[in-house]
N, C-alpha and C positions, 0 to 999 in steps of 0.2 A: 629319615628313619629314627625311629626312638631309641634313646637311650639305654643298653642291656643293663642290665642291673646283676652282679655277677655278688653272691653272697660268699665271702670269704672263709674258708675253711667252712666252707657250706652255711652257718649261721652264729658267728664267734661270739654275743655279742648277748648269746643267752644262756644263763647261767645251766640252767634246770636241762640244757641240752649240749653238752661238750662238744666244742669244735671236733671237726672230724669224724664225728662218730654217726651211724646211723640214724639217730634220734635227730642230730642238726639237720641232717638232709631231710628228715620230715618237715622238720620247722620252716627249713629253708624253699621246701615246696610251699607249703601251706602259705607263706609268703609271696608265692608266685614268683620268684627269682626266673632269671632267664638261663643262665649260666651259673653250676655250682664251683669252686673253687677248692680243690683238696689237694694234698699231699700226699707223696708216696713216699716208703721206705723199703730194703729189701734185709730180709731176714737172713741170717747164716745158712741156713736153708736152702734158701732162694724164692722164700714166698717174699711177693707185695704186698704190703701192709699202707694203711692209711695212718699217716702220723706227719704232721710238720719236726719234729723233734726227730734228732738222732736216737735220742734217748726215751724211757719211759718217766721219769722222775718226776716230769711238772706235771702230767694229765692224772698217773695212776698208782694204784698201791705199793706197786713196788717198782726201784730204779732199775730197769735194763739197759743196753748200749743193743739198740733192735740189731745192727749188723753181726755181732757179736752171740746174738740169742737166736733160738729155733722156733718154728712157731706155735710148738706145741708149749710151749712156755710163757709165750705173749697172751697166746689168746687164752688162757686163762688168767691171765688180769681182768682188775676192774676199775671203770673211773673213783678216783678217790670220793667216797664219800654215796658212791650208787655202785651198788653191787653189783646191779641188774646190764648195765650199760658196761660193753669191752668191747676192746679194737677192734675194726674191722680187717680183713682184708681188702684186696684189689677187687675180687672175684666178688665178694659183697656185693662192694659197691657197683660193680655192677649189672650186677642180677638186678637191684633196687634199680639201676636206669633204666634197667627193660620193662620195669613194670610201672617208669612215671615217663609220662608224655609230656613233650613240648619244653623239656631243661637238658643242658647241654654241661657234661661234666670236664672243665679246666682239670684238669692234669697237672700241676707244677713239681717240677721233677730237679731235685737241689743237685746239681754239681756232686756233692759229697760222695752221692753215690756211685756205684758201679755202673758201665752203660750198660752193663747187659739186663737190667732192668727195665731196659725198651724192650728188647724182645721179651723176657720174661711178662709187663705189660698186653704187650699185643699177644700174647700165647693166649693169656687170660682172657682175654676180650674172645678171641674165637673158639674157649672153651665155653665160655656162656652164649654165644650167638656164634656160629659158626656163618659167619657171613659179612667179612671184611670192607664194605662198602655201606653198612650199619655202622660200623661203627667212624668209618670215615665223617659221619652227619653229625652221630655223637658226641665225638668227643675231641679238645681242642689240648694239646700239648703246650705247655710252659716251660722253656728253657733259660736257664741261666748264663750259660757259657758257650760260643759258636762251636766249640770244639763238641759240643753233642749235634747241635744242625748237622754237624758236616759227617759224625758219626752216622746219624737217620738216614741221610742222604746217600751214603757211599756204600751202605747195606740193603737200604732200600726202604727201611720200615717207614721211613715218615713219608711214604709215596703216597700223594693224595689227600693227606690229613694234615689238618689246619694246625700249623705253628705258629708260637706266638715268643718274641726275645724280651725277655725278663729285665728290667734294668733299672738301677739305680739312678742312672744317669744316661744321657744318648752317646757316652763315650761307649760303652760298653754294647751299647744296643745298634753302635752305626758298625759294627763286624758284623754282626748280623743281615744286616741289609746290603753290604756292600759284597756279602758270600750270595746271597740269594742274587743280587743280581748279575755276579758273575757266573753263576748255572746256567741262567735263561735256559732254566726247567720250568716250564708251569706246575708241572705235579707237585714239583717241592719250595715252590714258591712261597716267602716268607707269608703268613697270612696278616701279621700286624706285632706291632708291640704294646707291651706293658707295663707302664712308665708310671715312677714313685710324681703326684701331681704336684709335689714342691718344682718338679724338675721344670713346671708348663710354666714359672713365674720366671720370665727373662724374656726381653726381645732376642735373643737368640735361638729362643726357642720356639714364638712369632715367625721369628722372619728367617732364617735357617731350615731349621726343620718340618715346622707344619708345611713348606712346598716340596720337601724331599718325601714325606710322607704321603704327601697327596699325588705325585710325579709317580711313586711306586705303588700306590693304592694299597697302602696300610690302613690296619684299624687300628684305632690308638685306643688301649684302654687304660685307666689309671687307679693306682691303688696307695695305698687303701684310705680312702675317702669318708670321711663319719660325721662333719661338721657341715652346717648348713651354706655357711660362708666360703667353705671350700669348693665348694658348688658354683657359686655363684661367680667365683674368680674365672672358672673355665666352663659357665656357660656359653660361651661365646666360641669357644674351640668344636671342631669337629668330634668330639669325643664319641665312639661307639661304644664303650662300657666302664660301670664306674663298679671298681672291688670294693665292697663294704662289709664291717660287720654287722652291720642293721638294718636289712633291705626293707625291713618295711618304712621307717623314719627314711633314710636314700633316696624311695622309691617319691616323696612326697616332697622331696628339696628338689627333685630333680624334676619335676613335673610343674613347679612354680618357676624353676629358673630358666628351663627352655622355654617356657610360655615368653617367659619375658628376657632375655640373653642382655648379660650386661659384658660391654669390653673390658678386658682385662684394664685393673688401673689400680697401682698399690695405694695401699690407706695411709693417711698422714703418719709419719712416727710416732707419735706422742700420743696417738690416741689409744685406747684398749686395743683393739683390732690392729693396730700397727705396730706393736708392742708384739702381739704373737706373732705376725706376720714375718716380720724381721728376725724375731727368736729363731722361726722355722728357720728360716731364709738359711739362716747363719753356720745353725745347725747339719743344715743340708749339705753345705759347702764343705761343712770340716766332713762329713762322711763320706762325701762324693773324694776329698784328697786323701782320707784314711785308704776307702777302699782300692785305692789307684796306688800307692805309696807301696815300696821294695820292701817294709818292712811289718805290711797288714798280715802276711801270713806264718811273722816270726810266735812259735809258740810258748806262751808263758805260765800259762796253769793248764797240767796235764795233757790233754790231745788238743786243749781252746787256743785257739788265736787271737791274738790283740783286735784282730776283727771281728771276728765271734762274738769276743765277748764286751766289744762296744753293740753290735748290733742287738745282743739280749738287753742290754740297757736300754736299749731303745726302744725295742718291743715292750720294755718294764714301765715307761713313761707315753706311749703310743704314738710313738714319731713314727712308727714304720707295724 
């Protein structure tokens, strides 16, 4: 089976079309991506809104705290800099899926929020299609934390529709799979995870997990992926989808390395390539013990967390 190519925050990666907004999802078709990748947010309101950000400040004119705001105040913003281009909603977005074929839109839904943002979600969906088993095909949920799995599961919403556990690392992502498989429900059957691809560089993650994954018939997708060498490290994995912000450059590393699948095997130290490799490597470990550590969620500017706001540094330099 080919590799999906899942365009992150539908197509991040170009300037002239802002992550998240409807214009990415054009770009991100037009690209033929398999799976679109967006965020949700939910308004004081209780509208869903399409935003990775809590806030408005880094997309658009003016800084909002979305929970905090209503939505008659959001949606008339504009991206900084295009007038023309404002937030979408949920309901948008998916009106725009009913009228593109053959993309399937990731859901990633941050902890932060309320869960009643599931149901508010799936309200949405059956006010644009009233017809629950569409959208089941459609569209794929990203969770962060099992304590929403278990949420979906004991309400009923995520019956039938493909879940996928979010993680940093497989510490976080094995609750996941170890709830799903004490259900032995099919309907709410884990469908796969979504694993940061620094996390696939260890024989423990060879020889451990790639047979716990394949024991439970997960799909592994991995994010967020942009280099071509990054590709090339885990051509050789079962990989079902790789999150990028560049599906079209992606779509072209990834069709030279499955061609040709090299085993995972790190680069000398001392070379260029062993130099980043190891930077990552390193990097990854200290944020895999931040985000695990009793005192990731102590807070020290404003509502941010010592984890927060390493993880915005991170996104600032594209480790994540």
């Amino acid at each position: 089976m080919a590799v999906k190519i899942v365009g992150h925050r539908a197509y991040k990666a170009d300037p002239y079309c802002p992550e998240n907004t409807l214009q990415a999802y054009d770009r991100a078709y037009e690209a033929k991506v398999d799976i679109i990748e967006t965020d949700i947010q939910l308004t004081a309101d209780g509208v869903v809104v399409i935003s990775h950000d809590m806030d408005t400040a880094r997309m658009y004119n003016e800084g909002h705290v979305i929970s905090q705001s209503n939505w008659s105040s959001l949606k008339a913003l504009h991206i900084k800099g295009n007038v023309d281009i404002t937030m979408p909603s949920l309901k948008d977005s998916l009106e725009w899926l009913t009228k593109h074929d053959n993309v399937t839109l990731m859901i990633d839904i941050k902890p932060t929020n309320s869960k009643v943002i599931i149901a508010k979600a799936i309200s949405d969906m059956m006010a644009v299609v009233n017809d629950i088993e569409y959208w089941r095909k459609r569209i794929i949920f990203g969770l962060w934390d099992v304590s929403w799995y278990e949420f979906g599961v004991v309400t009923g919403a995520f019956k039938s529709f493909r879940v996928l556990s979010i993680g940093i690392s497989m510490k976080s992502i094995q609750e996941f799979i170890d709830y799903s498989k004490k259900l032995n429900e099919p309907v709410y059957k884990l469908y796969g995870i979504s694993l940061h691809f620094v996390g696939t560089w260890s024989d423990t993650f060879q020889e451990k997990w790639l047979p716990i994954l394949k024991e439970n018939n997960l799909k592994l997708f991995l994010w967020t992926v942009n280099k071509d060498i990054d590709v090339k490290y885990v051509s050789a994995l079962p990989v079902d989808g790789i999150v990028t912000d560049n599906p079209v450059n992606m779509r072209e590393s990834v069709k030279k390395w499955t061609a040709n699948p090299v085993p995972f095997s790190a680069p000398p130290a001392k070379s260029k390539e062993g130099i980043r490799f190891y930077c990552y490597l390193t990097i990854y470990k200290l944020v895999v013990r931040l985000v695990f550590s009793p005192w990731a969620n102590y807070k020290v500017l404003r509502s941010y967390s010592i984890a927060s706001l390493f993880m915005a540094f991170l996104r600032r330099v594209h480790f994540i």
